[in-house]
DRENDO-1510 file (C-alpha; in Angstrom, 1 decimal, always signed):
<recs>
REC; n; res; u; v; w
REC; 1; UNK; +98.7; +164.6; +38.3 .
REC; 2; UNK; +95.6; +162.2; +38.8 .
REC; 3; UNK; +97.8; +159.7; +40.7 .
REC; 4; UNK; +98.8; +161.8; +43.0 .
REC; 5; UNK; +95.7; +163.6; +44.0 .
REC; 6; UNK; +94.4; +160.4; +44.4 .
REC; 7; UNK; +97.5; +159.5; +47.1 .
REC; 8; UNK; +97.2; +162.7; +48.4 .
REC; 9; UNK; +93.4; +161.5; +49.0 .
REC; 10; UNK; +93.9; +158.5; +50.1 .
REC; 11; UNK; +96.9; +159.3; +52.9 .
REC; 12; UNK; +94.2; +162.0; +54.2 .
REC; 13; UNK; +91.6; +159.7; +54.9 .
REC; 14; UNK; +93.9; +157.1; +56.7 .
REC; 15; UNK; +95.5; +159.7; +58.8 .
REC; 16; UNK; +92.0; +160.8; +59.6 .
REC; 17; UNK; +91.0; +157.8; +60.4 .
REC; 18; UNK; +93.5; +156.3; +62.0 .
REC; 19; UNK; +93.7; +159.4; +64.2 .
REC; 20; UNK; +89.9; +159.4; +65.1 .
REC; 21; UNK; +90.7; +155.9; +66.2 .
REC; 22; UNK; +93.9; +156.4; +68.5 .
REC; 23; UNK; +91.7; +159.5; +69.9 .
REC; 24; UNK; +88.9; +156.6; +70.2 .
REC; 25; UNK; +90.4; +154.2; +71.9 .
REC; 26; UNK; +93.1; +156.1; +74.2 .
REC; 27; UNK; +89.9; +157.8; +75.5 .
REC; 28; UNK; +87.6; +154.6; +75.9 .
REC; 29; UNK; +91.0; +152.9; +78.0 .
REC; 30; UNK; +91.4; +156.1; +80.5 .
REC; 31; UNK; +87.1; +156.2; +81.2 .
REC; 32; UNK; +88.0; +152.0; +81.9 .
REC; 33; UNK; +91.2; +152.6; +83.8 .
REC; 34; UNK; +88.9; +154.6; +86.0 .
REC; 35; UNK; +89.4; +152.4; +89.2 .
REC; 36; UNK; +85.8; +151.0; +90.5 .
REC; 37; UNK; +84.6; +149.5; +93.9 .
REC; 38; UNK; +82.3; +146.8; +93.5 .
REC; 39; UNK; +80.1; +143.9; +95.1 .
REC; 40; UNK; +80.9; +140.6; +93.4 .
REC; 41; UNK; +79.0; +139.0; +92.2 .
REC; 42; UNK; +76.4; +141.5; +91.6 .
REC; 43; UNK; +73.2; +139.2; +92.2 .
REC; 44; UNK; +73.5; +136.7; +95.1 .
REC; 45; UNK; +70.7; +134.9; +96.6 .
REC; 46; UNK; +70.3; +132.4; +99.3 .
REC; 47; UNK; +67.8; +130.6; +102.0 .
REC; 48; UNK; +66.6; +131.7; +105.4 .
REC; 49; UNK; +69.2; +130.3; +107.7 .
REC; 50; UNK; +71.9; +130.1; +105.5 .
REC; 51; UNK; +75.1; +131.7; +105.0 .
REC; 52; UNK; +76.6; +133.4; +102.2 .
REC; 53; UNK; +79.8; +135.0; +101.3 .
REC; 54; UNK; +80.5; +137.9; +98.9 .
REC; 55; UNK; +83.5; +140.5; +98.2 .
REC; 56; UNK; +84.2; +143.9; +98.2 .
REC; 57; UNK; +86.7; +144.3; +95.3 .
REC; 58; UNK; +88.3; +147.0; +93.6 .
REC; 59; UNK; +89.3; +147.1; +89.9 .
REC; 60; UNK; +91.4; +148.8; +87.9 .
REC; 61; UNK; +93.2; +150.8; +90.9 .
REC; 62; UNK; +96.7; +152.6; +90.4 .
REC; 63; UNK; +98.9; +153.3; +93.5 .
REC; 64; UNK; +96.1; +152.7; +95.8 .
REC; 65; UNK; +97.4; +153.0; +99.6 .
REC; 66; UNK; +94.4; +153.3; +101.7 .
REC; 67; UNK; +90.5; +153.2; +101.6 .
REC; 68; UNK; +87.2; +153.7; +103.3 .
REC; 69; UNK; +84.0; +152.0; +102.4 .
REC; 70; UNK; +80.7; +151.7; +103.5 .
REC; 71; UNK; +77.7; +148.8; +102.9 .
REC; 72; UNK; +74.8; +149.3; +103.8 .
REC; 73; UNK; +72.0; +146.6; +103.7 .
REC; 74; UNK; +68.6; +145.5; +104.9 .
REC; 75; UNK; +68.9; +144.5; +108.4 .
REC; 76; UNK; +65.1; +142.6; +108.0 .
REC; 77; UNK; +66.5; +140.3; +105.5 .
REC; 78; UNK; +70.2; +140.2; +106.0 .
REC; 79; UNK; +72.5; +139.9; +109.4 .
REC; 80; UNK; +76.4; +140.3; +109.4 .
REC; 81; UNK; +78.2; +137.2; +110.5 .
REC; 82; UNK; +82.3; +138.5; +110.0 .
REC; 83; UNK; +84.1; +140.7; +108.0 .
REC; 84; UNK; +87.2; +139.6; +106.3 .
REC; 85; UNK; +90.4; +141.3; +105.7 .
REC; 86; UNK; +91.1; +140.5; +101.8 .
REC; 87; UNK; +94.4; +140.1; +100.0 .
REC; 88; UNK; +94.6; +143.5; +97.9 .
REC; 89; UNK; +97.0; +145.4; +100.4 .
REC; 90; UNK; +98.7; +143.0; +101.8 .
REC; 91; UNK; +99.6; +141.3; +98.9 .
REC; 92; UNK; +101.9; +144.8; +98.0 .
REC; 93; UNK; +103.6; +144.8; +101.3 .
REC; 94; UNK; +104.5; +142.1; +104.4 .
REC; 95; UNK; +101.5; +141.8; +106.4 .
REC; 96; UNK; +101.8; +145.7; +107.5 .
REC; 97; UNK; +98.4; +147.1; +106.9 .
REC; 98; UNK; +96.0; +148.6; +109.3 .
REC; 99; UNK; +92.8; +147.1; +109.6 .
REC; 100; UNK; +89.5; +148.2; +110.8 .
REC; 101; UNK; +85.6; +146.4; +110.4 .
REC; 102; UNK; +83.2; +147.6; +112.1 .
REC; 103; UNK; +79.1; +146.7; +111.7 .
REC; 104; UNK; +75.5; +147.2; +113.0 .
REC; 105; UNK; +73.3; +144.7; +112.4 .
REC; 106; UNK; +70.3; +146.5; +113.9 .
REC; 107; UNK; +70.8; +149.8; +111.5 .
REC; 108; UNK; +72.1; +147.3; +108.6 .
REC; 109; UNK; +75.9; +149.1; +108.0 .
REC; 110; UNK; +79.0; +147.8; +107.4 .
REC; 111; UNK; +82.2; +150.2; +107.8 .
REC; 112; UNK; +85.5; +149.1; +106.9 .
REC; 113; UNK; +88.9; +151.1; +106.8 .
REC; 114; UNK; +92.5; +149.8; +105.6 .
REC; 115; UNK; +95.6; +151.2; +104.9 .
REC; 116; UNK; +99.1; +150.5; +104.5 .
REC; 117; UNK; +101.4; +151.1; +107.6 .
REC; 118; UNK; +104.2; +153.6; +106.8 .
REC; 119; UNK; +108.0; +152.2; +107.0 .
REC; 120; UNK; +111.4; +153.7; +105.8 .
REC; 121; UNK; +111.2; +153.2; +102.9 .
REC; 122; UNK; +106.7; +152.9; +102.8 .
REC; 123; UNK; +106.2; +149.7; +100.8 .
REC; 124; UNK; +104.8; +150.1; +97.6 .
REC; 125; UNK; +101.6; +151.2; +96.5 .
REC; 126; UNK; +98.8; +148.3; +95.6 .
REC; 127; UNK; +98.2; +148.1; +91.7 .
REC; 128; UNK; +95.4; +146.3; +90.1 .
REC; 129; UNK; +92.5; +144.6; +90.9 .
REC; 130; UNK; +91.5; +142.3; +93.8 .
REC; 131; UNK; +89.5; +141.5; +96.9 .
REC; 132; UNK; +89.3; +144.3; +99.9 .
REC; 133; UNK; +87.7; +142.3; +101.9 .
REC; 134; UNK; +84.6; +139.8; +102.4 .
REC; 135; UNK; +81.8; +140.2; +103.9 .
REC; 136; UNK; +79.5; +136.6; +105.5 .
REC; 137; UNK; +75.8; +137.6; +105.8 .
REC; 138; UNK; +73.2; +135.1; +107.6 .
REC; 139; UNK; +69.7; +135.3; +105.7 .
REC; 140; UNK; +66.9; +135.8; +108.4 .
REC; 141; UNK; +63.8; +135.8; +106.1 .
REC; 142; UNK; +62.7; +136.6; +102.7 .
REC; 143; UNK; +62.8; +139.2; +100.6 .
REC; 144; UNK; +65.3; +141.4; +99.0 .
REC; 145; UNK; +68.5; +144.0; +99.8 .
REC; 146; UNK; +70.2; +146.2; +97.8 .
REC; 147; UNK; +74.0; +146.1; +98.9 .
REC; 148; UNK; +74.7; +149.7; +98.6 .
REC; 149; UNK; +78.0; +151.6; +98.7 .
REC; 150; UNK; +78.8; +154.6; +100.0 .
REC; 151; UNK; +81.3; +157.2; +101.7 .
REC; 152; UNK; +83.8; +155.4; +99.9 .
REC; 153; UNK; +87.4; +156.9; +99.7 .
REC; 154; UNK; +90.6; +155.9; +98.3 .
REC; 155; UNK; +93.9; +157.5; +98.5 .
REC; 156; UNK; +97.2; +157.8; +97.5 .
REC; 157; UNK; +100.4; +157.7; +100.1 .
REC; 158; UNK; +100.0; +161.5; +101.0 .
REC; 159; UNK; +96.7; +161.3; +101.2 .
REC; 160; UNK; +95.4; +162.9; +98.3 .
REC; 161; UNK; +92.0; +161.0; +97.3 .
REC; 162; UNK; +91.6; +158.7; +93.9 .
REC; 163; UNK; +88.6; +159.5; +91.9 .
REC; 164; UNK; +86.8; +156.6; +91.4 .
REC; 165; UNK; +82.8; +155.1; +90.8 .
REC; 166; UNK; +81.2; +152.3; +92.3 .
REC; 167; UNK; +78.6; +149.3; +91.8 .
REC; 168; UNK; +76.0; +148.1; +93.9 .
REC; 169; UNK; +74.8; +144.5; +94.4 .
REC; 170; UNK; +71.4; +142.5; +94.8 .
REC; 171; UNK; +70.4; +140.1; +96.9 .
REC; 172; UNK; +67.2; +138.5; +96.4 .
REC; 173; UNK; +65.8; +135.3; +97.9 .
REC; 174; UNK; +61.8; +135.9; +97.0 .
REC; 175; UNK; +61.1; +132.3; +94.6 .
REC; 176; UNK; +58.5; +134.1; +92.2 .
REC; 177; UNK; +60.9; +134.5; +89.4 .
REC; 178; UNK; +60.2; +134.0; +85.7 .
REC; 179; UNK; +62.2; +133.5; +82.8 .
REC; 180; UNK; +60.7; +135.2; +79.8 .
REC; 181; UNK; +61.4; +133.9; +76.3 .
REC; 182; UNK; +62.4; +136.4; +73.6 .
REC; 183; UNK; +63.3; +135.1; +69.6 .
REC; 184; UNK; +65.1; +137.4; +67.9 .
REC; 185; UNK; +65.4; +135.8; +64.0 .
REC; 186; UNK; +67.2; +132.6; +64.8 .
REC; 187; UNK; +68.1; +133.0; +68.5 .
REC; 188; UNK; +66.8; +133.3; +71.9 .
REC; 189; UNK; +67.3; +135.0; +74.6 .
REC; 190; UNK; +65.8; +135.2; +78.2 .
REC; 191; UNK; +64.9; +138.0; +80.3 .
REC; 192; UNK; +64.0; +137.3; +83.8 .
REC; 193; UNK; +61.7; +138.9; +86.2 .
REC; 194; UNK; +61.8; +138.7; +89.9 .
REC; 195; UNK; +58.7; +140.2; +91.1 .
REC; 196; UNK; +55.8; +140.4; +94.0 .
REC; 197; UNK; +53.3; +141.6; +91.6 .
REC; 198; UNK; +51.8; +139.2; +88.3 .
REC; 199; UNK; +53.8; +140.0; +85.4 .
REC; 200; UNK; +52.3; +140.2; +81.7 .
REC; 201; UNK; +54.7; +138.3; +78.6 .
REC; 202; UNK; +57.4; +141.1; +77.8 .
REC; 203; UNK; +57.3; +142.8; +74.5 .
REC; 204; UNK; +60.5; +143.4; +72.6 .
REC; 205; UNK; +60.6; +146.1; +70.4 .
REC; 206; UNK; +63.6; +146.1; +68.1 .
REC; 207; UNK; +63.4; +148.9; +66.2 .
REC; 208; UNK; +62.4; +151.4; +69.3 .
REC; 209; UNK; +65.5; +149.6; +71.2 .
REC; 210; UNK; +62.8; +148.4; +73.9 .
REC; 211; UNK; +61.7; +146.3; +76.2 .
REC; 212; UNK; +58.1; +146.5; +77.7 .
REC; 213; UNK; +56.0; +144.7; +80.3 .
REC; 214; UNK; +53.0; +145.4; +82.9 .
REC; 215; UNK; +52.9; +145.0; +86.2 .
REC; 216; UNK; +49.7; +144.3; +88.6 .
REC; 217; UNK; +48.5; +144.3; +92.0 .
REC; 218; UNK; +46.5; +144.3; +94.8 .
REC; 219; UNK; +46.0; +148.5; +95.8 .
REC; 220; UNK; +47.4; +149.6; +98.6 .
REC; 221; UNK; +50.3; +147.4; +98.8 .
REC; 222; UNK; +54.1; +147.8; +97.6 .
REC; 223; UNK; +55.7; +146.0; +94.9 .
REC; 224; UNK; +59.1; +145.7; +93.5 .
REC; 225; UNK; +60.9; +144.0; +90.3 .
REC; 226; UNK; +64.0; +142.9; +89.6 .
REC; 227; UNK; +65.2; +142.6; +85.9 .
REC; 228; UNK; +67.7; +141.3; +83.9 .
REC; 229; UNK; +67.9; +142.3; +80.5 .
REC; 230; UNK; +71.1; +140.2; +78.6 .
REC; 231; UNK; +73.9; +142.8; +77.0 .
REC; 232; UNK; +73.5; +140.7; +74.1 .
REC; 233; UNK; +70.0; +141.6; +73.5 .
REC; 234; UNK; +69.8; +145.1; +74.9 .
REC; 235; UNK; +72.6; +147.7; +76.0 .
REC; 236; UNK; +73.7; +151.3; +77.0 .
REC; 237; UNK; +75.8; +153.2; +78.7 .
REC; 238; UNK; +75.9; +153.9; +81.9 .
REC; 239; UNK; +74.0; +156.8; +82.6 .
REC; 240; UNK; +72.0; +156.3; +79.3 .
REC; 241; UNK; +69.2; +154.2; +79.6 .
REC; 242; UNK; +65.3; +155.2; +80.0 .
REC; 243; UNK; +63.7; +153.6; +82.6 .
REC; 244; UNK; +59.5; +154.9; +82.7 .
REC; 245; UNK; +56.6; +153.5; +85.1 .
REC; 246; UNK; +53.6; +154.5; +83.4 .
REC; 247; UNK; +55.5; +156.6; +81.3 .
REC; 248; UNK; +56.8; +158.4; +84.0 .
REC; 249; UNK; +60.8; +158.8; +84.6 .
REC; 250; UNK; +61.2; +155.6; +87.3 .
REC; 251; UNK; +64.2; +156.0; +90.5 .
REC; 252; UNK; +65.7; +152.7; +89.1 .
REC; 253; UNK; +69.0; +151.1; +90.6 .
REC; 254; UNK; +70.6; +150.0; +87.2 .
REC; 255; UNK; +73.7; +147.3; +87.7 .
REC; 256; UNK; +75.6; +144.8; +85.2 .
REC; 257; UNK; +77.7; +142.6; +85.2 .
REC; 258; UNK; +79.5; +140.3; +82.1 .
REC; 259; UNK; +76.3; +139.0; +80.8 .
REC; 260; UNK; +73.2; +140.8; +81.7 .
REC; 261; UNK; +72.5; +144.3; +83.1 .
REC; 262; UNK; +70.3; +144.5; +86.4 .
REC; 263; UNK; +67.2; +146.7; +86.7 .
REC; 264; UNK; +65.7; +147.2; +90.4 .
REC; 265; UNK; +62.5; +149.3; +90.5 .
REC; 266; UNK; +59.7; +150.0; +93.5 .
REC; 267; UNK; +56.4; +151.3; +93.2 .
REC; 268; UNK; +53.0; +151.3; +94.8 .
REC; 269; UNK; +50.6; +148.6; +93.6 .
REC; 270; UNK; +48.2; +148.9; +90.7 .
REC; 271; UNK; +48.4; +148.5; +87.0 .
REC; 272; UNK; +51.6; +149.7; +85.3 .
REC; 273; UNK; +53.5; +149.3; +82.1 .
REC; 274; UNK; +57.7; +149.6; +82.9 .
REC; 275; UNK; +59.8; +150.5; +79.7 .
REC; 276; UNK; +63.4; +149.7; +79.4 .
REC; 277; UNK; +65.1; +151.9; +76.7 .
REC; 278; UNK; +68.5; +151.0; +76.1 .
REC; 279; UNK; +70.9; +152.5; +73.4 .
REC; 280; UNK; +71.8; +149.7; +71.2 .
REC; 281; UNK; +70.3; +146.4; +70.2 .
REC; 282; UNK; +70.9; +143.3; +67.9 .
REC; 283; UNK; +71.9; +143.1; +65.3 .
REC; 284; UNK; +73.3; +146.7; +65.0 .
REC; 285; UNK; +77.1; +147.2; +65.1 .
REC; 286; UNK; +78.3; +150.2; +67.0 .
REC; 287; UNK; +80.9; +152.6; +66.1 .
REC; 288; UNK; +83.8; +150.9; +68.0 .
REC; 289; UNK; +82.8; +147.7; +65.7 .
REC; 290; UNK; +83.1; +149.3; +62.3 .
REC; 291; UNK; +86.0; +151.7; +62.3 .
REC; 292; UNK; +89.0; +149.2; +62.5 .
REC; 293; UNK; +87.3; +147.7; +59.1 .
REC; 294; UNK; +87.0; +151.6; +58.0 .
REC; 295; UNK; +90.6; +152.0; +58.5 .
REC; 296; UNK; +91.7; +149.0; +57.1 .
REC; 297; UNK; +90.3; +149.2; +54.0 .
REC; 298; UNK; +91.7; +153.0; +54.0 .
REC; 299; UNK; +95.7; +151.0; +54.6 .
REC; 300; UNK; +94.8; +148.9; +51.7 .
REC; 301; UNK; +93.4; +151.5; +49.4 .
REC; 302; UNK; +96.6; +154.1; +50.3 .
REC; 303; UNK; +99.2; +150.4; +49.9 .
REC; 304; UNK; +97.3; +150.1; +46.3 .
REC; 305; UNK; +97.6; +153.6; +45.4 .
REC; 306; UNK; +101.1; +153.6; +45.9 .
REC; 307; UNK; +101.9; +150.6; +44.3 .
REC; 308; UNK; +100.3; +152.1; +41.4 .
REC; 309; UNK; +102.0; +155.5; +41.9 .
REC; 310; UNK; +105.7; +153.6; +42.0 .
REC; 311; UNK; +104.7; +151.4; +38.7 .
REC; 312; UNK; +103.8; +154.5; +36.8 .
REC; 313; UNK; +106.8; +156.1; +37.7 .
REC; 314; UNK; +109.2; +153.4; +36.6 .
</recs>
């Protein structure tokens, strides 16, 4: 009777488990299936005089026939040289795709419109990810831009819009960036600061999940900071992380990419101490890490019970 109230027990928990992690990870694929317009690469950077290319991309798009987007940028730093058609639509049909740039250097906009062109039968939908289109900039000076998107629509073949997010980009050309050292037991990492005012050594706070640092200078003028915190030292989700100037909730653009995540912050010159709060640090293991060992060890405790169970019972 002992046996099998401990089978019982044991083919509970790995249902259970296994359950909580199907429910897991079915959810965590749909909130990435999400499709997402982005700037790639997320920081770019180059001299006064120069040119510079980046893309528009979408990822992670389902049946996607037709878009808008918008870019908008600071015409002071930045100048539009072309806009190019990318491959994403026309890759799903012959060619047939209506295309429409448009942009204002003096207001610092970018508009862009493509769609597929309707035949009998329509050619299929695009799937996927890939480029929309790319966009050549000529730096006139110094300083930064944040590459923002908005009024951005996609939609299906009758028209019927695609939920979807999207991610900014930086551009930054200003040389008074610093690479701040950070050892964390036996490794290092580096947290870099692009900034007009004079920055004080960062302070990592493990236990708090923090990263802190003060910024200075001269009244009456207006300074900025770019940060990049790696994921491997400091993460969250979006949506999740604390960002205070002087203890006060900060207006922070907050971007990532595959190695770092992005922090842009303005503020009026003095003194101030900016806090990054994320969610998870090293060496903590989240949830997502732990449970396929939970429910392993669940298999092999139920695949040892039963062994057991079928011995007994010859």
């Amino acid at each position: 009777m002992r046996r099998k109230s401990r089978l019982l027990t044991a083919t509970f928990v790995i249902v259970l488990a296994s359950s909580f992690v199907a429910d897991w990870f079915v959810k965590g694929s749909l909130a990435a299936e999400l499709p997402c317009i982005l700037i790639e690469p997320t920081l770019t950077g180059a001299q006064p005089n120069e040119q510079f290319s980046l893309n528009v991309t979408v990822a992670n798009a389902v049946w996607l026939w037709s878009y808008q987007v918008y870019v908008s940028f600071s015409p002071e730093v930045l100048e539009v040289v072309r806009v190019t058609e990318g491959n994403f639509l026309i890759r799903s049909t012959h060619n047939n795709t209506f295309w429409l740039p448009k942009w204002y250097n003096t207001l610092g906009l970018i508009q862009a419109w493509e769609s597929l062109v309707a035949e009998n039968p329509p050619p299929p939908e695009a799937s996927g990810s890939g480029e929309l289109f790319q966009i050549t900039f000529k730096v006139k000076g110094f300083g930064n831009s944040v590459l923002h998107l908005h009024h951005t629509d996609t939609a299906y073949h009758d028209g019927s819009p695609i939920p979807h997010t999207t991610l900014d980009g930086i551009f930054t050309n200003l040389p008074n960036s610093v690479a701040q050292e950070i050892q964390w037991e036996d490794r290092t990492f580096y947290v870099n600061i692009t900034s007009n005012s004079t920055v004080s050594p960062v302070a990592f706070d493990q236990p708090q999940k923090t990263v802190c640092f003060n910024v200075t200078g001269p009244g009456g003028t207006e300074g900025y900071a770019l940060v990049s915190v790696p994921l491997m030292l400091l993460r969250a989700q979006t949506g999740e992380w604390q960002i205070t100037v002087d203890a006060t909730p900060s207006t922070t653009l907050v971007l990532s990419d595959s190695d770092c995540t992005f922090f842009y912050m303005e503020y009026g010159h003095s003194t101030h101490e900016i806090r990054i709060v994320g969610t998870e640090m090293i060496p903590e293991f989240s949830l997502a890490a732990i449970l396929p060992f939970l429910v392993f060890f669940a298999m092999a405790f139920t695949i040892i019970a039963w062994k057991k169970a079928l011995h007994a019972g010859k």
